[in-house]
Each structure stands twice: as C-alpha cells, then as structure tokens.
Short mmCIF file of the C-alpha atoms (twelve columns), coordinates in Angstrom:
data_MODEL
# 
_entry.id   MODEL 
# 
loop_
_atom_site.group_PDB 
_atom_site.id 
_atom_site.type_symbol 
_atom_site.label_atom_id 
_atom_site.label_alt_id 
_atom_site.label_comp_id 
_atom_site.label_asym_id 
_atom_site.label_seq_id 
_atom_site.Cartn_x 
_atom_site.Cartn_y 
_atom_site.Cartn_z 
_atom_site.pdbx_PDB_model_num 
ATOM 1  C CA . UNK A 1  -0.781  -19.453 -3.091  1 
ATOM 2  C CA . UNK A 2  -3.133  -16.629 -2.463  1 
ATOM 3  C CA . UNK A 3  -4.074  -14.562 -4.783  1 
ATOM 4  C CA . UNK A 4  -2.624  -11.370 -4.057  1 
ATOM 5  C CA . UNK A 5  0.642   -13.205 -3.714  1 
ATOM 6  C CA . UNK A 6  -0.455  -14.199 -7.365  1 
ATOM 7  C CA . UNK A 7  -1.141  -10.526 -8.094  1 
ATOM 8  C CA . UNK A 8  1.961   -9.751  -6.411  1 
ATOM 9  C CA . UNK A 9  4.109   -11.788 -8.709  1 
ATOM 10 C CA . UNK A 10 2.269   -11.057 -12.275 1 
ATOM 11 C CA . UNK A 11 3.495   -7.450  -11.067 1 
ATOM 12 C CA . UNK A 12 7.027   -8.507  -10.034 1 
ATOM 13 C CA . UNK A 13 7.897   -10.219 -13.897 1 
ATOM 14 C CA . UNK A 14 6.729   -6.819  -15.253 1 
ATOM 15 C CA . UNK A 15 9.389   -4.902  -17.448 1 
ATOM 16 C CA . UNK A 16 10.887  -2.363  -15.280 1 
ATOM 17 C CA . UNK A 17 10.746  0.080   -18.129 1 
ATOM 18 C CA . UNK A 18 9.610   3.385   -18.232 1 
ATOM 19 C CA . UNK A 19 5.960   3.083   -18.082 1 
ATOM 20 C CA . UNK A 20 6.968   0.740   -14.942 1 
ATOM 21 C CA . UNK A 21 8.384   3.915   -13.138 1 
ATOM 22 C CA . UNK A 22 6.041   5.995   -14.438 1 
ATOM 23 C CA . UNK A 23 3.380   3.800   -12.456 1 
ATOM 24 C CA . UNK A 24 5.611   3.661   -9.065  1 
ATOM 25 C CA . UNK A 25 6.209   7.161   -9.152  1 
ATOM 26 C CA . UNK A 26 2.439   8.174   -9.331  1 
ATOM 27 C CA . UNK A 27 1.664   5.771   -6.584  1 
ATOM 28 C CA . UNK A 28 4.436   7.698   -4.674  1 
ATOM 29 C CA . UNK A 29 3.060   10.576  -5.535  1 
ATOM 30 C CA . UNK A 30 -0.534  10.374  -4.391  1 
ATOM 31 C CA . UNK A 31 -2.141  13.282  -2.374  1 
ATOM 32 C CA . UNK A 32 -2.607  12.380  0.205   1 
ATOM 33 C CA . UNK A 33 -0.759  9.719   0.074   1 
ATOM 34 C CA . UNK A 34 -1.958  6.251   0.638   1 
ATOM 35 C CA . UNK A 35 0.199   3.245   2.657   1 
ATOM 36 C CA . UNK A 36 -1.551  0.707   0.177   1 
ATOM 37 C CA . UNK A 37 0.135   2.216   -2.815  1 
ATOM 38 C CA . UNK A 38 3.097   2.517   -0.451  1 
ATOM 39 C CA . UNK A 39 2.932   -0.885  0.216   1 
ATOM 40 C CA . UNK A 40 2.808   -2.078  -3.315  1 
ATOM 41 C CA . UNK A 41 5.742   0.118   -4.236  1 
ATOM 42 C CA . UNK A 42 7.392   -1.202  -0.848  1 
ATOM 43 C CA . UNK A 43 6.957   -4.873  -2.277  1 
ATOM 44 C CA . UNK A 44 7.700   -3.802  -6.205  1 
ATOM 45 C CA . UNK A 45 11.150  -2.104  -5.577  1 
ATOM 46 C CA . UNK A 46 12.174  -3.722  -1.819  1 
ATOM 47 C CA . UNK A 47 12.727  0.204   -0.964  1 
ATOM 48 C CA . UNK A 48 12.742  0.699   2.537   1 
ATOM 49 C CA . UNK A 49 11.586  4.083   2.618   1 
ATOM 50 C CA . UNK A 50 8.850   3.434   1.062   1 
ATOM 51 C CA . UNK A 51 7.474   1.108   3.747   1 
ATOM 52 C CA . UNK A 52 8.669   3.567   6.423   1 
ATOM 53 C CA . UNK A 53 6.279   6.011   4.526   1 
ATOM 54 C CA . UNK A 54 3.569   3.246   4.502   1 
ATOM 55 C CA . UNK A 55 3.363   3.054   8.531   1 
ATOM 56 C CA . UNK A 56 4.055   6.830   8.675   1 
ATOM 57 C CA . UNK A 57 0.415   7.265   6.390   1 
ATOM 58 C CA . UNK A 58 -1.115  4.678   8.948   1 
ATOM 59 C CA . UNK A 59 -0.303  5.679   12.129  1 
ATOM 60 C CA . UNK A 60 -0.521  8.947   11.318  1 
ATOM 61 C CA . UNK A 61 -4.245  8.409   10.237  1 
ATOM 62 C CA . UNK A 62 -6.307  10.098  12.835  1 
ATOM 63 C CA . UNK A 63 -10.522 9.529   13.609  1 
ATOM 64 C CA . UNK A 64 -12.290 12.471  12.616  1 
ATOM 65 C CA . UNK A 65 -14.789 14.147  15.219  1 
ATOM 66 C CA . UNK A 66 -18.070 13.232  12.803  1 
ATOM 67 C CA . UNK A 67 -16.346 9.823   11.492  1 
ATOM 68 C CA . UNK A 68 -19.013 7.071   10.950  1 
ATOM 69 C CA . UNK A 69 -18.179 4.301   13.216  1 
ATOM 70 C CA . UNK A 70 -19.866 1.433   11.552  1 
ATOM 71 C CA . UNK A 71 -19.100 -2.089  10.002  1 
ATOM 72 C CA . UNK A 72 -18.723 -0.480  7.086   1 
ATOM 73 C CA . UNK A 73 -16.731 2.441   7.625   1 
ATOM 74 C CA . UNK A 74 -14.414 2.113   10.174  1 
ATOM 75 C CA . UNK A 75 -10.119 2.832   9.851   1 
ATOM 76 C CA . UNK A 76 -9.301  3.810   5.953   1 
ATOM 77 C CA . UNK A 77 -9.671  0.127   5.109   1 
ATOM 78 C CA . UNK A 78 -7.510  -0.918  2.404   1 
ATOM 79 C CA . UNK A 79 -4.732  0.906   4.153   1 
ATOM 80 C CA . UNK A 80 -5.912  -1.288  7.163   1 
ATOM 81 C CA . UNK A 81 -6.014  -4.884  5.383   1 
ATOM 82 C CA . UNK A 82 -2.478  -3.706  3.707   1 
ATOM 83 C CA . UNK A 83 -0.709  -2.797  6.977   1 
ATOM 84 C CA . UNK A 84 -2.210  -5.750  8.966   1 
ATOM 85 C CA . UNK A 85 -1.905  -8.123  6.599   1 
ATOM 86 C CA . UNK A 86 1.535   -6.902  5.129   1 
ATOM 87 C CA . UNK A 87 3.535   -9.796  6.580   1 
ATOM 88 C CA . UNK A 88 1.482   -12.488 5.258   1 
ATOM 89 C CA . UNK A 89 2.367   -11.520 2.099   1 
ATOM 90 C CA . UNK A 90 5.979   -11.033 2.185   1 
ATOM 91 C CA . UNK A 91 9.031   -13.151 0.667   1 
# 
C-alpha cells in the first residue's frame, strides 16, 4: 500500500462529525480554489461534483505571460500530481 492510500484511509475512519464537515467545507471553500483539496473531498465524500470541480480548477489553469518555466516551477504542482495521479489512488 502506498502511503497516501494509507493517508487516504486514516482520513476515511475519521468521525464524520461536525469538525469533519467543518474541514470539507473549508477545503470547498478555498479562494481560489484548489483541485487537490477538491480531490481529497472528491475521495472523502465520493461526491461527484466535487471531482467535476477538481478538473474544472485544472484545466482551467492557464500559463501566465512571465510564468517561470523551470524544473521547479512548472503547472501548479500538487494540483498536477493530484489530477495525474488521481486514478492510482482510487477504490
């Protein structure tokens, strides 16, 4: 198992009490908003819309005019790893 499917399932057993929603709905609520937390709310609840929002965020994502281009600063990159790698991690 990898460990963000480890990560992934610590966060599954979690009460789904108040604090619980509390958390999604910040993550939800980010400006702007990210397709990570998307992602991780996606995988939390099994909503669909919020993985539709997830791609929306990506593919939305546009390079800026002065945008670094370099090894280390390329696409947003968690949002990146998340999208790409979304399916790996998936029941």
């Amino acid at each position: 198992m990898s460990p963000v499917s480890w990560v992934l399932q610590q966060l599954k057993a979690l009460p789904r009490d108040r604090e619980f929603q509390q958390m999604l709905q910040r993550l939800e609520d980010l400006k702007p908003p990210k397709a990570a937390a998307l992602v991780l709310v996606h995988h939390l609840t099994r909503r669909a819309e919020a993985a539709e929002r997830a791609l929306e965020v990506f593919r939305s994502w546009q390079v800026p005019d002065d945008y670094p281009l370099t090894a280390n600063s390329s696409a947003p990159s968690t949002d990146l790893m998340v999208v790409v790698g979304w399916h790996r991690f998936s029941d």
